[in-house]
Structures are given as C-alpha cells and as structure tokens.
N, C-alpha and C positions, 0 to 999 in steps of 0.2 A: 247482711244483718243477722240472719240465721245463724252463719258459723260462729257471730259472736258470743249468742247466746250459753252455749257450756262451761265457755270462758269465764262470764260473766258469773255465773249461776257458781262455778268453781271458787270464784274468789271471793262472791257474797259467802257460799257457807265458811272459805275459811275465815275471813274478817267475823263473821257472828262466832264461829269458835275459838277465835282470838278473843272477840271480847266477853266472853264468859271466862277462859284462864285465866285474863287476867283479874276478872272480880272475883273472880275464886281465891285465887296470889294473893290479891289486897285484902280480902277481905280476911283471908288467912294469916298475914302480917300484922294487922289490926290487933286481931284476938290474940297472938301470942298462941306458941306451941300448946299452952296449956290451958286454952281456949279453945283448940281446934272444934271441938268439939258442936260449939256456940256457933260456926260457920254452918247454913242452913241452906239447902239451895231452894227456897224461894227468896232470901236473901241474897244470893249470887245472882238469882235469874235475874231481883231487881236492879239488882247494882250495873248489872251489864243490857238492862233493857228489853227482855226479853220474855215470853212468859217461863211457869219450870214444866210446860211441857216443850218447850224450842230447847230448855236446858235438855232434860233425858232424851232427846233425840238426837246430843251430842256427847254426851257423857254418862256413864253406866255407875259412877262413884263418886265424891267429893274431892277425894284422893287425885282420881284421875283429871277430875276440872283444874287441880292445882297444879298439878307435876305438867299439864297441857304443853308448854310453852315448850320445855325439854323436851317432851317425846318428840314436838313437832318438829325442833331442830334437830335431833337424832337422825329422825327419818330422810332429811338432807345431806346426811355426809358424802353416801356413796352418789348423788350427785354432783356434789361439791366438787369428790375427785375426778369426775367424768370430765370437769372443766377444765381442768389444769391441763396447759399443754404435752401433746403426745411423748416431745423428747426428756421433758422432766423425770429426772429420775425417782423411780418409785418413793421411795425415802422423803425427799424433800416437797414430793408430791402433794404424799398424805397429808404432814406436817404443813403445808402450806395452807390448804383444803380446808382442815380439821379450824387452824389457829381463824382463817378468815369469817368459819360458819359459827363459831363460839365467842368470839372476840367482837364481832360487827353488829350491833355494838354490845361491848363489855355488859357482862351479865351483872344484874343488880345483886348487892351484897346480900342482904336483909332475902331476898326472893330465894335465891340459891343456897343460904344459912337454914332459911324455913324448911326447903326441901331435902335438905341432903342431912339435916341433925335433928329433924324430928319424927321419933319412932312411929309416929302412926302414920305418916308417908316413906319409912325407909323400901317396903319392899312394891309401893309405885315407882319410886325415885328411879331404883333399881331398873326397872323395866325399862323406865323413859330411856335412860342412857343405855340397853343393851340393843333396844330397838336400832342403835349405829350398824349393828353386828351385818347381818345379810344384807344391807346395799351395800353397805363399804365391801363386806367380800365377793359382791357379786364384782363391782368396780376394780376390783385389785385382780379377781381373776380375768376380769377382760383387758386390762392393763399390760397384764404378765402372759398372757396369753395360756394360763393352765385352766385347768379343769377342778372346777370347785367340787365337784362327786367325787374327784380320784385324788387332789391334792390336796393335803390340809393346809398350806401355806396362805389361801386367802381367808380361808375361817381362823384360822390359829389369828391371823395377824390382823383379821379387824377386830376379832375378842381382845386383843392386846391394848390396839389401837382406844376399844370401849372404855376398858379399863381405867388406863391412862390417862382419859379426861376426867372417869370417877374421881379418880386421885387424886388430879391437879384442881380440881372444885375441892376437896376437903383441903387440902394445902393451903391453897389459896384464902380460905378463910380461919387458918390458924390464929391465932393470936400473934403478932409480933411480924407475919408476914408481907412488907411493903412493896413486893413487888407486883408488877401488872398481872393480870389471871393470861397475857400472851405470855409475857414472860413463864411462867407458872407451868403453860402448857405445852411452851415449847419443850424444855426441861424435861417434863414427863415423857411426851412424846420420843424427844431423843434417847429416852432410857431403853423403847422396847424396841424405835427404830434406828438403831446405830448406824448398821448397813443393810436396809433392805435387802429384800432378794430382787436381783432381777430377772428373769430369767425368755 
C-alpha cells in the first residue's frame, strides 16, 4: 500500500494540473485573443475547482496555465522514443513517436490557433514546444549510441525535430488546409528527417 502512495500522490498532482490548463485553455478561448487579458486566475482556480493558492503552486503565469497542455506533451517526446522498438530505424522512429504523442488524440483546433497566433502567449508557446529539445536528444543519443557533450547530431536533431512540429501546428491551421495535423506532421517531420543518421 505504501509503494502506492507516490504513484498516487504523482498522478493526483498531474490530473489537478491538467485540470487548471485546461480552465485556463477554455477560459482563454472564451474571451478571445483579445480578451486574454479578462482571463483571471481566481477565475481559472474556479473553473477548475481549486482554490488560486492550489493554482500558484502550480503555475508562475497565466500564460503558463494556458500553454500547460503543450509543454506537458513536449516533456514526453524523448520518452515517446524510448518506446519505439530498438531495431527501428532512427528516422522512422522519431516520426513514429513524435506523430503518436501529438496526434493521440488530435489536438483541438481553437486550443492550438489560441496558443500558437496569439501574441501575448507567442514566447510561452515557444517554450512549451522547445521543452521537446533535451529528452528527445537525450533519446536520440542513447539510440545512436553517441555522446550528447561531444556530438551535435542529437541536439542539432531534436532542435529540428522541435521545430517541425512548430511548423506543422501553424500549417495545419492555415486557412484552406484539409488535411489531418498527422498528415501535417508527417510531412514536416520528413522534411528534416529524410535519412537520419544512424550511426
């Protein structure tokens, strides 16, 4: 019963910090970019049930309660790939990895339009998605078996990798653009990883 307890304890905090992102998100979509402002967080604490001192003792900004959801997918990638079996080739690895932790399920339009084109979250958004950067190349250089201190090929290539989901999120919500945010991200993806290295 014991051992359960930090399990436990781990998934209460992240479900209470899931449910403040998400009143944050909504309540963010509500008001409109040019409303942000009107987003309050004793309004977020109430929305997600919580008092706003349970909110500040998970979030430092407003910004940061909205963008939540991303950073905390980010922070998953270089797991992600951890999973993918060993003889997969790097390439098709990431690309697998990446499409399954972004795609599962498909990111809501309105949530990902608020975050990624309204200026007073552009340089949280930023963060959320760079946060990919050092698992993925911790992952890629355990993969590849090189050394992240001496080779740039696992940092160069989840900074690529980060990227290229920035991209395929503003693509995806072009105007005119019908296809799936996998489709989207395959696309991107394939652009920076044609032939990985493997080495």
């Amino acid at each position: 019963m014991n051992d359960d307890a930090p399990d436990l304890r781990t998934r209460n905090k992240q479900a209470t910090r899931t449910a403040i992102g998400d009143a944050a998100l909504r309540l963010a979509i509500e008001q409109g970019p040019n409303g942000l402002a009107l987003v309050r967080v004793h309004d977020i604490a109430t929305t997600a049930g919580v008092s706003p001192r349970t909110y500040n003792n998970y979030f430092s900004s407003r910004e940061e309660a909205i963008c939540s959801f991303q950073a905390d997918r980010s922070r998953k990638v270089g797991q992600a790939l951890r999973s993918r079996p060993d003889d997969e080739p790097l390439d098709q690895a990431v690309i697998a990895a990446v499409i399954e932790l972004y795609t599962n399920p498909e990111p809501d339009q309105a949530g990902l339009r608020m975050i990624m084109l309204t200026p007073e979250l552009e340089g949280e958004a930023l963060k959320a998605f760079t946060m990919a950067e050092g698992p993925l190349a911790e992952a890629i250089a355990a993969r590849t078996g090189t050394d992240p201190e001496r080779d740039l090929f696992p940092a160069v290539t989840a900074a690529a990798v980060a990227g290229a989901i920035r991209v395929a999120g503003r693509h995806w919500l072009a105007a005119g653009n019908t296809a799936s945010f996998a489709a989207t991200l395959r696309d991107a993806l394939t652009c920076v990883l044609p032939t990985a290295k493997q080495t």
